[in-house]
DRENDRENVO-555565 format. One record per atom (N, C-alpha, C): x, y, z. Coordinates in steps of 0.02 Angstrom, whole numbers, plus 50000, padded with zeros to 5 digits. Layout:
% DRENDRENVO-555565
XYZ...
END
This chain:
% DRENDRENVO-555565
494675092050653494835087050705495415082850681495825082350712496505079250700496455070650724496175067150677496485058050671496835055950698496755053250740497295048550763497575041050733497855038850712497875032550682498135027850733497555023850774497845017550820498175012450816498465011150847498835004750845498685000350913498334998150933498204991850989498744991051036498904992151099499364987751127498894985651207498814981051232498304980351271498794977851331498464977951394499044974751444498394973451490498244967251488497594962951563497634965351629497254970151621497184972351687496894965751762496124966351714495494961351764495364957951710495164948551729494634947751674494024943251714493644944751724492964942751768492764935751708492464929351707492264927151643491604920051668491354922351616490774916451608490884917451534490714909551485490764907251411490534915351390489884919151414489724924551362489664931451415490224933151483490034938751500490804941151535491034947751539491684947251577491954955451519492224953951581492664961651565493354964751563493694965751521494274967551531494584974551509495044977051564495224984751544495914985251511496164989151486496674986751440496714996551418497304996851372497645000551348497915000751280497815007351244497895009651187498375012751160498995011451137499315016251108499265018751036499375025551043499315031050968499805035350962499715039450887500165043350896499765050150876500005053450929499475060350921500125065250913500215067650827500615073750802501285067550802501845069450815502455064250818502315058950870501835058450925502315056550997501735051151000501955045451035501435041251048501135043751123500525041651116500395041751190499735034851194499545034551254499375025551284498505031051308498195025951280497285028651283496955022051334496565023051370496165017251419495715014651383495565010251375495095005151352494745000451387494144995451384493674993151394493274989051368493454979451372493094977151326492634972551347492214969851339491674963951380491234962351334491044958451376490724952951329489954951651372489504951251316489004950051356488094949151310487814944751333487144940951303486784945951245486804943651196486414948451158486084945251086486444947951033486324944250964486744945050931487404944150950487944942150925488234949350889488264954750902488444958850885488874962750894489334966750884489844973850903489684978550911489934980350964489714988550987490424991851020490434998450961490935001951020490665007251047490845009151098490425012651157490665018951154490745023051102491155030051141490585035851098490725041051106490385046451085491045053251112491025057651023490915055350950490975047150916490575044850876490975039350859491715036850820491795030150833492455030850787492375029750733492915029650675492675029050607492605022450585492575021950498492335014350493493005009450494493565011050474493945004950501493995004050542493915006950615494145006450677493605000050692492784999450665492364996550664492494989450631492714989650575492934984750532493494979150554493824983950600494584979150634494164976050702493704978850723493414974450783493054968850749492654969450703492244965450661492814960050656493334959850625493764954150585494094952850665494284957250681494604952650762494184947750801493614947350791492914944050823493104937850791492974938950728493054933850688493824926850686494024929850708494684928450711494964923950797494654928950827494514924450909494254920150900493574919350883493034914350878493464908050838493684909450780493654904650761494424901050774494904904750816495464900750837495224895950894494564899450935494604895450995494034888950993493824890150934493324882650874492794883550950492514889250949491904889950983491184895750950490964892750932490274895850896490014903150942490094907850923489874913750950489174913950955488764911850931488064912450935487654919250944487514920751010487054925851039487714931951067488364930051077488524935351114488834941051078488894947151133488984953851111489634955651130489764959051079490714963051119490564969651115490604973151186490804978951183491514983451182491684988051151492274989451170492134997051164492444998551237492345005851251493055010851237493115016151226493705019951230493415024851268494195027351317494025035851359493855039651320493305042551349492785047651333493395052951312493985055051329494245060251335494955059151275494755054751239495165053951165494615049451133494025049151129493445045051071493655048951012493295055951029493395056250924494015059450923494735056950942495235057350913495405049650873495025042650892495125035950868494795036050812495165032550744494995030350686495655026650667495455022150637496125016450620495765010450621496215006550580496194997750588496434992750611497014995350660497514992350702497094991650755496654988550781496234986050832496424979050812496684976250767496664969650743496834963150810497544963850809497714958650834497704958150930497864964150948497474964651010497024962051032496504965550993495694965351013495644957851007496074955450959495914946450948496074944051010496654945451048497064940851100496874940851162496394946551162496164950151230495544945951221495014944351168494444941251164494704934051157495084931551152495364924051150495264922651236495734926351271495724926651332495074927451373494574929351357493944931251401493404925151368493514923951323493384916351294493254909351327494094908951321494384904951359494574903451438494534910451461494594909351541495254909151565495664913351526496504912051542496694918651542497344919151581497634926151634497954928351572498224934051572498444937851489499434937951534499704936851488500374938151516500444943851550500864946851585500954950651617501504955851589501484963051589501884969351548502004966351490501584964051450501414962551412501024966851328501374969851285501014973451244500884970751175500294972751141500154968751052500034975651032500174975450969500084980850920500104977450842499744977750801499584974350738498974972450706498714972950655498224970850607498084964350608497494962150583497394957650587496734955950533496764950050509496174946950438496024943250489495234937550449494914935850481495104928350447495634928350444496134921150438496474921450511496724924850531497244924550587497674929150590497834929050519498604933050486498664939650521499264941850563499574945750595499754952250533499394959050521499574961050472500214967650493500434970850457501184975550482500504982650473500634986750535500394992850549500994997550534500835005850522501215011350561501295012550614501775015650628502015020550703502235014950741502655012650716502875005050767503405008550817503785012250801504335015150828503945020850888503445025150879503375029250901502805027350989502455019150945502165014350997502495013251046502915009351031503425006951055503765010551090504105016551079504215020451130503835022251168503465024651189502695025151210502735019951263502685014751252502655009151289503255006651325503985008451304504685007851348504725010351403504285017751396504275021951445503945024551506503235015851477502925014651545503055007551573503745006851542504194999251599503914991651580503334991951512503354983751501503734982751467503554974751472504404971651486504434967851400503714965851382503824962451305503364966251263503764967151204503204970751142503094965751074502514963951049502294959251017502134964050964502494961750899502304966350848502264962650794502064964950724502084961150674502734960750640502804955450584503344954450560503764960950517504404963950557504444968950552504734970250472504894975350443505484976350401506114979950427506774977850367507134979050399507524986850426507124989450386507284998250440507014996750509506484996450494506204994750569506474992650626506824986450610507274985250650507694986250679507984991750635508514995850659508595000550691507895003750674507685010750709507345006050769507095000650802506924997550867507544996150907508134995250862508664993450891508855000250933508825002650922509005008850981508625010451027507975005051036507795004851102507935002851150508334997951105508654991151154509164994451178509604998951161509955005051196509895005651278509335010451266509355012151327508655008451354508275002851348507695001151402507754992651378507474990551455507614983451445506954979651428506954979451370506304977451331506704971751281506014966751262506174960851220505554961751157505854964051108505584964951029505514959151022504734957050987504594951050974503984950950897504314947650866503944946850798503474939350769502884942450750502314936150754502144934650694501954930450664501774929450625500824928650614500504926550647499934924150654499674925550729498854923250751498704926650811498684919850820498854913450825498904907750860499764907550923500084909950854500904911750898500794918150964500384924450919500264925750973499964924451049499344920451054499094918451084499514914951126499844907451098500164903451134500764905651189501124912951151501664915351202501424920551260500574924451236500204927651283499934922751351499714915751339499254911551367499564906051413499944903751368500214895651378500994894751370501334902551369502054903351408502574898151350502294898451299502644897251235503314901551228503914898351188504734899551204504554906251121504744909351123504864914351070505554916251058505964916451014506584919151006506624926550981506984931551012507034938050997507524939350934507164938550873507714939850817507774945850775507904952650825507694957050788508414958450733508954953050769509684954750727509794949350685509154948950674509264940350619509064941350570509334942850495509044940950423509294935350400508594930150379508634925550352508404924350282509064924750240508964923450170508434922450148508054923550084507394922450068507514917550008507104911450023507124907249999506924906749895507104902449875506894902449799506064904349793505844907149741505234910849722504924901349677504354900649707504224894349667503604895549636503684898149581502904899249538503034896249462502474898349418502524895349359502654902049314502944901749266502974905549203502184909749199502284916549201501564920849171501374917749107500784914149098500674913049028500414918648985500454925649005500414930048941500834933048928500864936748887501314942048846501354943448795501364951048779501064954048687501684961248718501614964448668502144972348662502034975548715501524975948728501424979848799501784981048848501854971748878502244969748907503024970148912502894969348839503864969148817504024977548839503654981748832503784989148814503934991148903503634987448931503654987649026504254984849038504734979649018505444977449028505924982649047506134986949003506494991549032506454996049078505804996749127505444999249175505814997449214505584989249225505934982849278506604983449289506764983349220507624981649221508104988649263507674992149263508074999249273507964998849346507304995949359507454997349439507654991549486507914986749443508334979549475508864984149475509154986449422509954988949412509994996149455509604998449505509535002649524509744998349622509324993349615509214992249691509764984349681510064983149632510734981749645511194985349637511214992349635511954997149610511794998049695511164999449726511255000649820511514996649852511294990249825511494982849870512224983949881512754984049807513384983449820513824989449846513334992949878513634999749892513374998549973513094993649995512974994550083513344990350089513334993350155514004989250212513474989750254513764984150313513404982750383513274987050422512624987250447512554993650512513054989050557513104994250615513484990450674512934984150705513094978450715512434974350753512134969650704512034973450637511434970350594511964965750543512594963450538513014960650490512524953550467512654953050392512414951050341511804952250292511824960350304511254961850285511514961950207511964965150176512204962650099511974956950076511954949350109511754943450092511214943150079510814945550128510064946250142509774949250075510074954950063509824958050000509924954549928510794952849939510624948749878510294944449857510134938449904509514933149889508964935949878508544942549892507894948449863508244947349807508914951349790509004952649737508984946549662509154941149692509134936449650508474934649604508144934649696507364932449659506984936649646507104944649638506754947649596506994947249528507704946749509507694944949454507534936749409507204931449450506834923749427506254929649435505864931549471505294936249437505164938249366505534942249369505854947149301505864941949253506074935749252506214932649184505644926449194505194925449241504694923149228503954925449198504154932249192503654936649164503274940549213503254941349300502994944449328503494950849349503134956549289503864961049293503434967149345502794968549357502584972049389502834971449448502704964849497503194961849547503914963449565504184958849507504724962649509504964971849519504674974549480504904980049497504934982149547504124981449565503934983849650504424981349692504554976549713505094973249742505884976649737505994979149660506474983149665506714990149704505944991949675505694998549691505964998149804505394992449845505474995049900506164993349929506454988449878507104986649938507574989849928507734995449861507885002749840507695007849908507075009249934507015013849976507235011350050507255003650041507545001450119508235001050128508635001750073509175001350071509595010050079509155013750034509475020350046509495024050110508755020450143508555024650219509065020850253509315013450266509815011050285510575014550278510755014650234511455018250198511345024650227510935028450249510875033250259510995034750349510815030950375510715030550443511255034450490512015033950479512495035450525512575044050492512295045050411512225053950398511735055750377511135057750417510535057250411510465066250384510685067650321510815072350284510165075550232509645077950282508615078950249508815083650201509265089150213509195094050160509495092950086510215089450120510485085150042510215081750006509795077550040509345072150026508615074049979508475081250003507835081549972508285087549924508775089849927508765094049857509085088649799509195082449817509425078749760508745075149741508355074549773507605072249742507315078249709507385083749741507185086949680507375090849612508135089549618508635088649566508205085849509508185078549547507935073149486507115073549477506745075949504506115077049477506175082749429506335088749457506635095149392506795093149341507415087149327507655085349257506995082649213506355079849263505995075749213505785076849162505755075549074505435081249026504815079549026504545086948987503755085548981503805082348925503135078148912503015073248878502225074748833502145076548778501545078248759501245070748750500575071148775500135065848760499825062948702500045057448660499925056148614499235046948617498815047048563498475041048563498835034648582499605035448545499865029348583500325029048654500455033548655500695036548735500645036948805499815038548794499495041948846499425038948921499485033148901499425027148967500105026948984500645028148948501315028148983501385035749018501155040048991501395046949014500905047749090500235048849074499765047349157500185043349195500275039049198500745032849254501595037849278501675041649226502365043849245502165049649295501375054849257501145060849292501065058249380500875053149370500565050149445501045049149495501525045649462502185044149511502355051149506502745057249489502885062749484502495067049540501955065949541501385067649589501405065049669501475060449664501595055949729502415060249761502835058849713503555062749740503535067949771503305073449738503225078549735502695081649805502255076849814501715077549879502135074949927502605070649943503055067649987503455072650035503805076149959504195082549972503755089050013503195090249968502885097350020502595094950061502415089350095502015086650167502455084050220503015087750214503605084150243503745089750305503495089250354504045095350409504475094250458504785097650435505615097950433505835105750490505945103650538506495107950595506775108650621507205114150674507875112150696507935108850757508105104650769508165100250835507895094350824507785088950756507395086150767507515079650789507405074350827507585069250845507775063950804508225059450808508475056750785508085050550733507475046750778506965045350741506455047750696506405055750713506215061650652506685062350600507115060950614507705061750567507505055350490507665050050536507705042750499506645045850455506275044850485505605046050452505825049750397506025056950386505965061450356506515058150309507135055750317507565051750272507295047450223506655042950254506315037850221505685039350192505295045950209505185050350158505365049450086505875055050103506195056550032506485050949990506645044550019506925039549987506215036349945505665036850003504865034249948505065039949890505065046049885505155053249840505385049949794506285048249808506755046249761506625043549730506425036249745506045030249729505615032149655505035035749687504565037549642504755042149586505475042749588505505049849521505945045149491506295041149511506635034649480506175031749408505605029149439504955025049405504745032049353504585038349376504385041149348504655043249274505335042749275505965041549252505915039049186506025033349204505745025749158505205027749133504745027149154504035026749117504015032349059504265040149065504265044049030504765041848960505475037248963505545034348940505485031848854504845025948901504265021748866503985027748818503745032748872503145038448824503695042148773504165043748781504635046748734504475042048673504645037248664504635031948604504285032148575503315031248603503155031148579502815037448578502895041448579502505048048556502295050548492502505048548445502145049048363501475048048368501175050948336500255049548327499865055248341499385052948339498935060148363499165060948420499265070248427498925072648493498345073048531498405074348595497795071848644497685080448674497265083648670496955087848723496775083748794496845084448846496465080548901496105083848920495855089648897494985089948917494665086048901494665083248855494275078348839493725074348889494295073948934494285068848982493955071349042493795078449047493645081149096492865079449138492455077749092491935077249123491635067949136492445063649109492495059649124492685058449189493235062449221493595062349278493135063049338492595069049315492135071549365491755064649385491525061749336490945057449330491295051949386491915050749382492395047649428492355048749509492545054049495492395056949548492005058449606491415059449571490715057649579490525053849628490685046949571490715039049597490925038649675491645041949661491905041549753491685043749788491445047749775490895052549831490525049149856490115045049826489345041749839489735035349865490165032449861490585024249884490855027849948491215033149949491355037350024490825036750065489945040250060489815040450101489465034450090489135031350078489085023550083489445019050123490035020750149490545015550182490645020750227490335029450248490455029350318491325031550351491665033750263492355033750275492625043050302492555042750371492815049350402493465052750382493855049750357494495052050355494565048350266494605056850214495045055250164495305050450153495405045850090495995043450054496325047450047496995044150030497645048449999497325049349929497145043449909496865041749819496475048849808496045048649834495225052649814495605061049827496105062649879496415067549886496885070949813497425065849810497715065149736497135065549687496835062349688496365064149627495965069649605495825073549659495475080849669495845082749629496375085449681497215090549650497425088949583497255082649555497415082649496497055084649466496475083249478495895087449420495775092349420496065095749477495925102949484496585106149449497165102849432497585104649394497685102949329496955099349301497005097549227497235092949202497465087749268497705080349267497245077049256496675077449200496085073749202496165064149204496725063349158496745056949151497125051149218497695056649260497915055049319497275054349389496985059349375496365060449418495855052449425495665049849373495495043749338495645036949383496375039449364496885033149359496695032349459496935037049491496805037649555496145034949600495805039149559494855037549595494955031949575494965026049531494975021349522495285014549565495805018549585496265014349626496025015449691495595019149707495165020349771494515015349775494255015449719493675012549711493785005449702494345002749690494474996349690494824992849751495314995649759495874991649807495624995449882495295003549883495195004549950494735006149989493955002349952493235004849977492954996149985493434991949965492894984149959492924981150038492404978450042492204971250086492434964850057492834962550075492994957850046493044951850094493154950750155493444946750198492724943850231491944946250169491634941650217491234937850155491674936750107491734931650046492094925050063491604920650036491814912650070492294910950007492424905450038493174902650011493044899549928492494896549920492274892549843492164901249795491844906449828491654912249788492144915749738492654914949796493324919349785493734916449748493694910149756494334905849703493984905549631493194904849638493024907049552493144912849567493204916849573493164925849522493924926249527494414922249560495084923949539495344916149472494794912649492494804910849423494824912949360494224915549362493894919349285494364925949301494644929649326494894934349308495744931049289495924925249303496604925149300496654921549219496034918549189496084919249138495924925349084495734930649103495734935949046496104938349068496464939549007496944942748990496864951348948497034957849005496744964449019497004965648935496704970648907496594975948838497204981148846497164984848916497354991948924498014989948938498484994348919499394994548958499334991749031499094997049082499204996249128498754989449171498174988549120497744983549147498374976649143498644976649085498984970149082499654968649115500024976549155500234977149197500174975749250499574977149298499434974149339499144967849327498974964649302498974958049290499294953749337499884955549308500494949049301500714950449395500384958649440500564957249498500054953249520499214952649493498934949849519498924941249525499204939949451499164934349443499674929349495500204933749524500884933049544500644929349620499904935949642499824933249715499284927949726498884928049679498624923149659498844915749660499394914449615499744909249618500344907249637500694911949684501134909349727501034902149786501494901849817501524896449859501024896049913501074904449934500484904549994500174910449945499734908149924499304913949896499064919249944498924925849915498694930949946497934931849914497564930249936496974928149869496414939349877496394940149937496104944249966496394952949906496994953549902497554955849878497404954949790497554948049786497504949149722496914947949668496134948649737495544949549704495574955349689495834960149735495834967649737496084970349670496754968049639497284972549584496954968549523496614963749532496254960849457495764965849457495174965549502494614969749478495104977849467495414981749482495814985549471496024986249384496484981249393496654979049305495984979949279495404974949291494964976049249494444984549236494524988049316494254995049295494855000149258495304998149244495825000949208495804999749129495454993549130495214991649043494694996449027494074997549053493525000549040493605005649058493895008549098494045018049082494595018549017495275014249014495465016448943494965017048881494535009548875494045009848831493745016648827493395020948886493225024148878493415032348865494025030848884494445039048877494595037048800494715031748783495085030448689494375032548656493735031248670493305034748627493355040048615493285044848696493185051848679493815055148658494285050748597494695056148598494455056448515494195063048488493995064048410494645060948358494015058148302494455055748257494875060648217495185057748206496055060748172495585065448081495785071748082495535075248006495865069247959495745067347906496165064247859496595070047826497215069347828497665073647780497785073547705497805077247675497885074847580498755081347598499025075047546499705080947529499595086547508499995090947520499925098547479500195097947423499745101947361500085100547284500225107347283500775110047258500995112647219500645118647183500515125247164500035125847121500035127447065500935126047049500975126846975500915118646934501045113947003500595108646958499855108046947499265111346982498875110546976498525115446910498935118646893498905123846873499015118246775499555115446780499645112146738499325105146723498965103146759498335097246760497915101746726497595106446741497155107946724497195112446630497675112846627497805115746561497965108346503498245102846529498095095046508497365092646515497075094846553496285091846550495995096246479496065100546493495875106046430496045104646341496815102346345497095102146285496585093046254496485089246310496245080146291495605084446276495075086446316494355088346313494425090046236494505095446228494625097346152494865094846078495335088746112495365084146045494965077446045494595077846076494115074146083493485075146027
END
């Protein structure tokens, strides 16, 4: 059965309303294979015990469930009215149900239940598409481009999306081409609301980059070799995504985007020298792939493009795994892995549209990206490679045991549709990537199976307490650290985010702990003697014995 991944765009048909009963029909856009297409929907409200129900058969999967859950949450509490007893239903056509799974029900489902709430008319050709927490926060979905078209081409007139990036923009800009539509970017579901409801002024800035302001945090208070040994990681991919910066010029329309980058560029490097180099990099890393898919745009060149990515993955050397190594070389196997899956999941044919084009461009630029890092890190493992060697069987019935784990947290949470993680992690273990395999399930089991958003506010600030004071054992634990610590204590903290990459860091401590046991202790070596010296010890032991 082929997934669909939703994206919300709703348009008020009817809304019938009493405080807890009323109904409204509305509309879905998806993208089924390349193309979007628009699904009927059905939502109401009505006396019960306060619960969610979606109405379709097959059912949908569990985020699709999870994004109604936090959109509830999120209505309710913009419109400071106690939900009590009532029920939300939300139905999908019987004749695309089990093609829906996704979490982009978010911000819709919020604006449409604000409205049946409240008792107010929904704007008119009117579309939302976007995520949504059970703060408010407007989160950035996929298939914005492919929505969006979708929706040009049935004549509404405004599209409400989340705060875009800047490919995005560019590739929307050619809607504005040919259909008379107004791109509009939100921040929160209060903005949304107010320009859906109460005819609030919005400015269309899809040709506006505005400098990004100074980074205001404090100095990372840790750092040991580890860390230091991760610098040249960073540094390589600042000097990477400033060698792009000074090499773009303006699309037609979009002028000052050079500026734009350099202020990123600045303040990833006050990152970099405040000690949050994980950050930093990342930061290098994506505005590297937004810049190449950009530069790329007017010669949208897939075949050049992907035989020079795999130019540079080919050059990578192998790296034997050593005791002190091993955490740099896995991290390089992984990124290498990721590239490399980019490249063969990629299809590629003749005629393909111009927005197929740009995708498949930005593809290979994630590819590039990732053999860049992979790059570096191997690097690091070059250096230190002295020490014992590592067999990684070792590790094998560690990986499983991993593995395992995901299995039983999979069906526990009800999750229909694969991770990428738990996918990667198979293939690796099935290729003897025991320690990559690890590294993966792990990053599944942390950052992409939790509940987190129905943790109160005093809970969460202790456990990002106590975790922001220990300071991680493992390489990569203390690596991610410094991103967690970063979102943690920024200006607007991301607290949700960086509960996630601490407990992360911290299952990254206790699987190294545990892969560093099972690796057998080292034989002790004695020099090789000689055996005409031994030969002559023993004819001196002989000559003393005897004059004795």
């Amino acid at each position: 059965m082929k997934i669909i991944s939703i994206f919300l765009i709703i348009l008020l048909i009817s809304n019938s309303f009493s405080l807890c009963s009323g109904t409204t029909d509305g509309y879905v856009p998806a993208v089924s294979g390349s193309k979007g297409i628009i699904i009927p929907i059905k939502i109401s409200l009505t006396e019960g015990s306060g619960k969610n129900y979606i109405s379709t058969y097959p059912f949908v999967g569990i985020t699709t469930q999870e994004s109604i859950n936090t959109a509830a949450i999120a209505a309710y509490y913009l419109s400071n009215i106690e939900r009590k007893n009532c029920d939300i239903i939300l139905e999908f056509s019987e004749d695309y149900a089990e093609q829906v799974d996704g979490p982009s029900a978010g911000a819709a489902t919020s604006v449409i239940l604000y409205g049946l709430i409240n008792n107010l008319t929904f704007k008119e050709n009117t579309l939302i598409t976007g995520g949504i927490n059970s703060k408010g926060t407007i989160v950035p979905v996929g298939g914005i481009y492919e929505k969006s078209l979708a929706a040009t081409k049935n004549d509404f007139q405004y599209i409400l999306l989340p705060k875009l990036s800047v490919k995005e923009k560019i590739l929307l800009s050619t809607l504005k081409e040919d259909y008379p539509i107004t791109i509009l970017e939100f921040n929160t579901l209060e903005e949304m609301v107010n320009f859906v409801f109460y005819n609030s002024t919005v400015k269309e800035n899809l040709f506006f980059f505005q400098n990004e302001s100074k980074t205001n945090i404090s100095v990372y208070p840790f750092f040991d070799s580890d860390l230091e040994d991760f610098i040249p990681v960073t540094d390589y991919m600042i000097s990477i995504q400033g060698n792009s910066i000074n090499s773009l010029t303006d699309p037609e329309g979009f002028e000052g985007l050079p500026e734009y980058y350099h202020s990123m560029l600045n303040n990833t490097i006050e990152l970099r020298n405040k000690g949050y180099l994980f950050t930093a990099a990342n930061r290098a890393f994506l505005d590297y792939i937004d810049i190449s898919t950009i530069s790329g745009i007017n010669d949208l060149d897939i075949e050049d493009k992907k035989n020079k990515v795999l130019s540079c993955l080919n050059s990578l050397p192998s790296v034997e795994k050593t005791k002190d190594n091993f955490q740099w070389v896995i991290s390089s196997e992984l990124r290498e892995y990721w590239a490399r899956d980019k490249i063969d999941t990629l299809i590629l044919y003749d005629d393909m549209l111009v927005e197929e084009k740009y995708f498949a461009f930005n593809e290979l630029s994630y590819a590039d990206a990732w053999c860049h890092v992979a790059s570096a890190l191997r690097e690091v493992a070059i250096e230190k490679s002295i020490g014992q060697k590592i067999d990684e069987s070792i590790w094998k019935d560690y990986a499983q045991k991993t593995l395992d784990e995901v299995s039983i947290v999979q069906n526990q949470k009800g999750h229909l549709e694969e991770d990428y993680h738990i996918k990667t992690a198979v293939i690796l273990f099935n290729n003897g990537k025991y320690g990559a395999s690890i590294y993966d399930s792990l990053y599944y089991l942390e950052l992409e199976s939790k509940d987190d958003f129905f943790i109160d506010e005093n809970s969460i600030d202790t456990l990002l307490e106590n975790y922001s004071q220990t300071f991680p054992s493992s390489v990569w634990g203390k690596i991610y650290h410094t991103q967690a610590y970063y979102l943690h204590k920024k200006e607007n903290p991301n607290k949700f985010s960086a509960l996630d990459i601490y407990r992360y860091a911290d299952s990254l401590d206790k699987a190294n702990d545990g892969m560093i046991l099972l690796i057998p202790e080292e034989e002790e070596k004695f020099p090789c003697v000689p055996s005409f010296i031994l030969l002559f010890s023993l004819f001196l032991s002989l000559i003393f014995k005897n004059s004795i």
